[in-house]
C-alpha positions in Angstrom: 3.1 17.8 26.5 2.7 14.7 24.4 6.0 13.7 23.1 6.5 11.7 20.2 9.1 10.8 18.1 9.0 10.1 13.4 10.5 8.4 10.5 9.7 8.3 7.0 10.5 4.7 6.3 11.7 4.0 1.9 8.4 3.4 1.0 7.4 6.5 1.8 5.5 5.4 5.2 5.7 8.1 8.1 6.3 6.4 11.0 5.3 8.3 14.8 5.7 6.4 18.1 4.5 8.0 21.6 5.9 6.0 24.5 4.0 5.6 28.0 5.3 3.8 30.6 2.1 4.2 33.0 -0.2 1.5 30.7 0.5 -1.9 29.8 -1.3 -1.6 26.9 -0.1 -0.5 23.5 -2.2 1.4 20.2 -1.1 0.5 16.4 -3.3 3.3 14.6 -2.9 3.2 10.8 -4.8 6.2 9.0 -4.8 6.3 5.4 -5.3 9.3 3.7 -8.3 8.3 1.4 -12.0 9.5 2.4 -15.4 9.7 0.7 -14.1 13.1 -1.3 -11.2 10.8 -3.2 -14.6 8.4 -4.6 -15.7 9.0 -8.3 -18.6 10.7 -8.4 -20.3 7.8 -10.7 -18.9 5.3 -7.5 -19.2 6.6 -4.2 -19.4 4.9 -0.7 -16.3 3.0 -1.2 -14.0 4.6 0.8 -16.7 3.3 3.5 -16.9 -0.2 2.1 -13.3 -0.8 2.2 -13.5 -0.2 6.1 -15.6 -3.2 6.1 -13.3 -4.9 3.3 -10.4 -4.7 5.4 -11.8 -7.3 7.9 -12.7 -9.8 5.6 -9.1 -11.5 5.5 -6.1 -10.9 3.5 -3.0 -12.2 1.6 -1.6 -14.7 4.7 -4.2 -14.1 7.5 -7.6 -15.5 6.8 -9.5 -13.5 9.3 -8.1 -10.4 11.1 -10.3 -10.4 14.6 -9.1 -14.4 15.8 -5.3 -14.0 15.9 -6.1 -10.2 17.4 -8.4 -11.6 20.2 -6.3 -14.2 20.9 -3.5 -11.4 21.8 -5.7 -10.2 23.9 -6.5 -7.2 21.5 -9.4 -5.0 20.3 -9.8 -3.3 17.1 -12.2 -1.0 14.9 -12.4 1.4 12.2 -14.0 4.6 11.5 -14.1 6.6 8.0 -15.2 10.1 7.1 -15.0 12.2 3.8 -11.1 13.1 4.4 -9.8 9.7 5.5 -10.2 6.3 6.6 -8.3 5.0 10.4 -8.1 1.6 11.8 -7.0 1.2 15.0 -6.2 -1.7 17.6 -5.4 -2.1 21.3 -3.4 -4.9 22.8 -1.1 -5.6 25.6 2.5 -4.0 24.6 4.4 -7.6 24.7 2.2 -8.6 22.0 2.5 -5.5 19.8 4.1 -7.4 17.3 0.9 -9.6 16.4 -0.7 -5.9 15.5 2.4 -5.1 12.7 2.0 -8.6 11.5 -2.0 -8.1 11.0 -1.7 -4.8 9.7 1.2 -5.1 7.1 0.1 -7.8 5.9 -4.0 -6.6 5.1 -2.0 -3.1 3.5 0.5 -5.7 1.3 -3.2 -6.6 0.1 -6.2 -8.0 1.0 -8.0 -11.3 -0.3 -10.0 -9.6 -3.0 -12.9 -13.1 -2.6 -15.6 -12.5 -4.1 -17.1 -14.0 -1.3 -15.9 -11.4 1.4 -17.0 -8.6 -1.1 -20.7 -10.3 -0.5 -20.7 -10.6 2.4 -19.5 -6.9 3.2 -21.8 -5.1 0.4 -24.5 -6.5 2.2 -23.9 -5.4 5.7 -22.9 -1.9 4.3 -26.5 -2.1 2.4 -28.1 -3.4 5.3 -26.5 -0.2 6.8 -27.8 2.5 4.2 -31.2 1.2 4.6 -31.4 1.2 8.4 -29.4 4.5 9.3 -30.3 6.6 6.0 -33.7 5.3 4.1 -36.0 3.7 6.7 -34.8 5.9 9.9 -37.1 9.1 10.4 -34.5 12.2 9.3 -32.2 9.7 8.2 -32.4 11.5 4.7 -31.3 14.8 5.9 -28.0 14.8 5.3 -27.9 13.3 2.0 -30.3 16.4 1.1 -28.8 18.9 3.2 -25.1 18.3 1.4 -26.2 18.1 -1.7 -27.9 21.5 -1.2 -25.1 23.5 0.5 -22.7 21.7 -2.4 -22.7 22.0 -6.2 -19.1 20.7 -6.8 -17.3 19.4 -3.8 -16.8 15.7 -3.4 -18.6 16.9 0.1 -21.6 16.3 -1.6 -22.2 12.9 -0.4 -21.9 10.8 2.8 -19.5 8.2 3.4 -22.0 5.7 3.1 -22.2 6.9 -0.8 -24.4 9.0 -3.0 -26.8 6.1 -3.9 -27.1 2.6 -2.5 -26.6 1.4 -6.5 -23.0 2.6 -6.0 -22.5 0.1 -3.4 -24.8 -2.7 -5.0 -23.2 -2.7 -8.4 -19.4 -2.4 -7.0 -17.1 -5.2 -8.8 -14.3 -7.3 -7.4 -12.1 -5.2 -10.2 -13.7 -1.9 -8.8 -12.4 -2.5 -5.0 -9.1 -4.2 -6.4 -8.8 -0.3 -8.4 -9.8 1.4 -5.6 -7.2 -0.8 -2.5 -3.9 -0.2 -5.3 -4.7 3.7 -5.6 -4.7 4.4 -2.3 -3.8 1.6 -0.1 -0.1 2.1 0.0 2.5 3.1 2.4 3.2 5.9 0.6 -0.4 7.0 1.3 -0.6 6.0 4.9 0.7 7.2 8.2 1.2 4.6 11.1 1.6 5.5 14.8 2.5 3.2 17.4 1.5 4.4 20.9 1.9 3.1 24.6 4.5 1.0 27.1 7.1 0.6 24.1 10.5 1.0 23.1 11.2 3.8 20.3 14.0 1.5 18.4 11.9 -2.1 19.1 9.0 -0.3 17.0 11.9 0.8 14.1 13.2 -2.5 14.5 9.2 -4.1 14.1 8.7 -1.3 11.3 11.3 -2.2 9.4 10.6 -5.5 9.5 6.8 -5.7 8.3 6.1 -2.8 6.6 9.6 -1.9 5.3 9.6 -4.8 2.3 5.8 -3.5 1.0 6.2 -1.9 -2.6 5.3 2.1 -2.1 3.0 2.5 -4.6 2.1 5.3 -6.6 1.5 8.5 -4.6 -1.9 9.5 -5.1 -2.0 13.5 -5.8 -6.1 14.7 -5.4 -7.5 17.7 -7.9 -10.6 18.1 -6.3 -12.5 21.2 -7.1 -12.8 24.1 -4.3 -16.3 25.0 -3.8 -17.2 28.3 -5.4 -18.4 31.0 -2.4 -22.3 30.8 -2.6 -23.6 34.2 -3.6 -27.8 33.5 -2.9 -29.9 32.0 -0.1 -30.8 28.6 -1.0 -34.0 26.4 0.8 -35.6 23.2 0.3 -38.7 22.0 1.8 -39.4 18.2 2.3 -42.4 16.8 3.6 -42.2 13.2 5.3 -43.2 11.1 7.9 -41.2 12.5 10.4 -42.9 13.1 14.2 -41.7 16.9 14.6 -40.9 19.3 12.2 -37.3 20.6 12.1 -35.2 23.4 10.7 -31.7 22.9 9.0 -29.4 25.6 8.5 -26.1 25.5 6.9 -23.9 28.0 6.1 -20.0 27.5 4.5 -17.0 27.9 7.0 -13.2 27.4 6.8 -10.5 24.8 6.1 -9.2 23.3 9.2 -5.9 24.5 8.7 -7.4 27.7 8.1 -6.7 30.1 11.5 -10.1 31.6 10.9 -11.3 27.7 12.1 -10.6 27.9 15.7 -13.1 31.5 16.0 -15.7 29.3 14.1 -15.7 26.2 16.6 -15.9 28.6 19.6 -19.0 29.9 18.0 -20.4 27.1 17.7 -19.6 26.6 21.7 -21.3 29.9 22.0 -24.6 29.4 20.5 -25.2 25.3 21.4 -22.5 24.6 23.8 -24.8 22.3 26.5 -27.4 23.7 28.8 -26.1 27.4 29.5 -25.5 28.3 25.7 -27.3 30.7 23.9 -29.3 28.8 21.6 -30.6 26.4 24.4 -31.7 29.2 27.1 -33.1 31.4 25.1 -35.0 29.4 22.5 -35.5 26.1 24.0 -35.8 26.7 27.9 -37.5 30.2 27.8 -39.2 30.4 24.8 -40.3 26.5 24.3 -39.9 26.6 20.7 -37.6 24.2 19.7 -37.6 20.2 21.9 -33.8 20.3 21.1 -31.2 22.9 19.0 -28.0 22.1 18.5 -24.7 24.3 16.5 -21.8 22.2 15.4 -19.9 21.7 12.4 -17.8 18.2 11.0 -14.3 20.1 11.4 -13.8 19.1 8.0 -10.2 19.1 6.6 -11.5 21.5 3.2 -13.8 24.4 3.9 -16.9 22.7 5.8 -20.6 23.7 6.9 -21.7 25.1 10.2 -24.9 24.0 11.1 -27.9 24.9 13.0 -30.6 22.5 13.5 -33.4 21.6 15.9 -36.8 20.2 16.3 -39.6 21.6 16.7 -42.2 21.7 19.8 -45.5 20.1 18.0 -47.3 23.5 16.5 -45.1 26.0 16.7 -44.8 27.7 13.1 -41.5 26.9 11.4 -41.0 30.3 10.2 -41.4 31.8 13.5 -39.0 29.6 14.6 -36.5 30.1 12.2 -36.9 34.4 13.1 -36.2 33.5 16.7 -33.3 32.0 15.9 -31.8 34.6 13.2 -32.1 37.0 16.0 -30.0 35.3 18.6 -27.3 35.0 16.0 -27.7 39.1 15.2 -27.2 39.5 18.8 -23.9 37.8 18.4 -23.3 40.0 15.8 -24.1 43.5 16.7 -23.5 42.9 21.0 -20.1 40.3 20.4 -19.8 38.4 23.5 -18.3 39.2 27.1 -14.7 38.6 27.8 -16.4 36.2 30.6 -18.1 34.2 28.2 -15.4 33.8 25.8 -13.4 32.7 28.7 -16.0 29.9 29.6 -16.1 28.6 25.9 -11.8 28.0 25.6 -12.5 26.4 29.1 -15.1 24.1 28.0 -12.5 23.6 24.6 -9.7 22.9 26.5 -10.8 20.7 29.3 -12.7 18.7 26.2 -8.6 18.3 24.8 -7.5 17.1 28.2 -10.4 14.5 28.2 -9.4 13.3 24.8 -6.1 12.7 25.6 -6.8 10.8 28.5 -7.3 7.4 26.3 -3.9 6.1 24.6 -6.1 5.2 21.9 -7.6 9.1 21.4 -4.0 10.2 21.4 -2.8 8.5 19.0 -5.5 8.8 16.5 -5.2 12.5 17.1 -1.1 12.3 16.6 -2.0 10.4 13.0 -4.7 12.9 12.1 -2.8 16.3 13.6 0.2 14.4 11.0 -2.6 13.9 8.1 -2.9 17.7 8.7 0.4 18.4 8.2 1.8 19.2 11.4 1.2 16.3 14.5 3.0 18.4 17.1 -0.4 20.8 16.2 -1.5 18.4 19.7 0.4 20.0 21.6 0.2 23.7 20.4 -3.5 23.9 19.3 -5.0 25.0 22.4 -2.8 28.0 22.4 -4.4 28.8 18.8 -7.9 28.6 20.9 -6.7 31.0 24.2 -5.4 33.6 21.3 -9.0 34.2 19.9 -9.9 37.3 20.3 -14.2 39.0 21.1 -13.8 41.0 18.6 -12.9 37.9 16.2 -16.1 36.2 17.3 -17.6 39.4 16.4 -16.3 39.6 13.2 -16.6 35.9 12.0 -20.1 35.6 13.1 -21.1 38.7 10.4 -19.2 37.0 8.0 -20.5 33.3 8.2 -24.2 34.2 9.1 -24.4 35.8 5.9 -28.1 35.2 4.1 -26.1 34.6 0.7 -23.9 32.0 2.5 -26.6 30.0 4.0 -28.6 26.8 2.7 -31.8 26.2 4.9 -34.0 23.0 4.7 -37.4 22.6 6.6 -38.4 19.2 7.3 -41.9 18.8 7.6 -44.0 16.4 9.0 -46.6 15.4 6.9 -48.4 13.7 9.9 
């Protein structure tokens, strides 16, 4: 049981602190709840480029990492297309220095034209390395934009286009920080060896006096159901072909989620799952195959891909693995196997929460999701899946209408 206690500051900031005694250490995780699905269409990857943004100094603190490191501390940042979390790690008698750095970068950043520079060319640096130049570093920017035709899901984090990125303006970013860069937007948890009314106390004091803002209220289109099979075929200079299949799955808060992430267990769960014996250890068709989806807060994509062993015809592959998913459907899966996938689930929890830091980015996002005490009661949504669920969903998801496939060919 993680216990954890919250309060809504008058700004609108939610406020959740878990105390442990057992570390000298101490977590101030600040999750805002912007993401590369709150980006205009017209200007995307700047949910990603504020990550970077955020470094570069702000109102009173010139740089963020010095007075950090010199408290013995650690930080980083991570965004995905539902929200955007910074996090630092220090020892707990200098937790303070971490509320002074972090109130003061969401009172506002430097806005230099300078630091915007400087950070628009290490994110472009990034988009070329990771997404243009990198074999199958375009697959996902194709694979999204096929399994999509209005969600903001669409596009990657990094953006839609490196132009986006390239031709952002200081007044852009300035838009972007005072739409969603408020306290009112944001949810702050303090974890570690600390005192519940030292952190009210230390709340109060730095983040109590910012402004609230405007709360920010999304209208983002649901994505229709797809009703036809959809494929693309790319040909590149890729060493192995490789198969891409996508098909449409459920909210997160949706219960239906937790019988879709044990599938995906199921069929690519390590070396005893399905999808591995079968097609890459007896068969030798695929070099690797993996199942796994983003566990995307809006209805997201489970996804099957692989590569494959040099001359072995994609199609064939592709038929091999259609019929290990209609064995799921029609034979359902043993009560012993289903028992082996909530094991694997829930000692993968227990591992997580292991790191202070894990636990309270999970407290801030279970929160984002509406309910952070969802860390201590999830796994009992997982044990209460049912065979004949797994049964069930996999006949709805692996539908031929619900499913976007890509081949990536080699054109070596």
């Amino acid at each position: 049981m993680i216990k954890f206690e919250k309060f809504i500051l008058e700004n609108g900031l939610r406020v959740l602190v878990h105390e442990d005694k057992s570390t000298p250490m101490a977590v101030l995780n600040v999750l805002y709840d912007v993401g590369a699905k709150d980006e205009n269409p017209e200007k995307t990857g700047f949910a990603h480029l504020f990550e970077h943004l955020m470094f570069g100094g702000s109102k009173n603190i010139p740089t963020y990492d010095e007075p950090l490191q010199l408290a013995g501390g650690e930080n980083n940042a991570f965004t995905t297309n539902d929200l955007t979390n910074y996090y630092c790690q220090l020892p707990a008698e200098n937790i303070e220095t971490a509320f002074w750095l972090e109130s003061d970068r969401m009172l506002s950043l430097a806005f230099s034209k300078k630091s915007l520079e400087v950070q628009r060319k290490v994110v472009c640096e990034e988009f070329k390395e990771h997404y243009i130049n990198k074999p199958y570093g375009g697959v996902w920017h194709k694979l999204r934009n096929l399994a999509y035709t209005v969600h903001p899901y669409k596009w990657m984090t990094i953006g839609a286009s490196l132009k986006h990125v390239e031709d952002a303006t200081l007044e852009d970013v300035k838009d972007f920080f005072y739409k969603h860069y408020t306290p009112c937007n944001a949810i702050l948890v303090v974890a570690g060896n600390i005192d519940i009314e030292n952190i009210k106390t230390l709340s109060e004091k730095w983040f109590g006096p910012i402004p609230s803002g405007k709360k920010y209220n999304r209208s983002i289109q649901a994505e229709p159901s797809q009703t036809a099979p959809r494929h693309l075929e790319v040909k590149s200079g890729v060493p192995l072909d490789a198969l891409y299949k996508c098909w449409h799955i459920y909210p997160r808060m949706d219960k239906r989620y937790y019988a879709c992430d044990l599938i995906s267990d199921i069929l690519s769960g390590g070396g005893s799952s399905r999808l591995f014996q079968s097609l890459v250890k007896e068969k030798q068709l695929f070099s690797n195959l993996d199942c796994y989806h983003f566990g995307s807060t809006d209805a997201g994509l489970m996804t099957i891909e692989g590569k494959l062993v040099k001359g072995v015809d994609i199609k064939e592959a592709e038929k091999a693995v259609m019929e290990e998913i209609m064995k799921l459907q029609t034979e359902g899966i043993s009560q012993t196997e289903l028992e082996k996938v909530k094991n694997k689930a829930e000692s993968a929890m227990a591992f997580e929460d292991m790191s202070l830091m894990n636990r309270a980015s999970s407290i801030a996002m279970y929160e984002l999701l509406g309910d952070a005490n969802l860390i201590n009661t999830e796994l009992s949504i997982y044990q209460a899946v049912t065979a004949e669920e797994i049964k069930e969903q996999s006949r709805i998801i692996f539908d031929d209408n619900n499913c976007s496939t890509m081949y990536y060919l080699s054109d070596n």
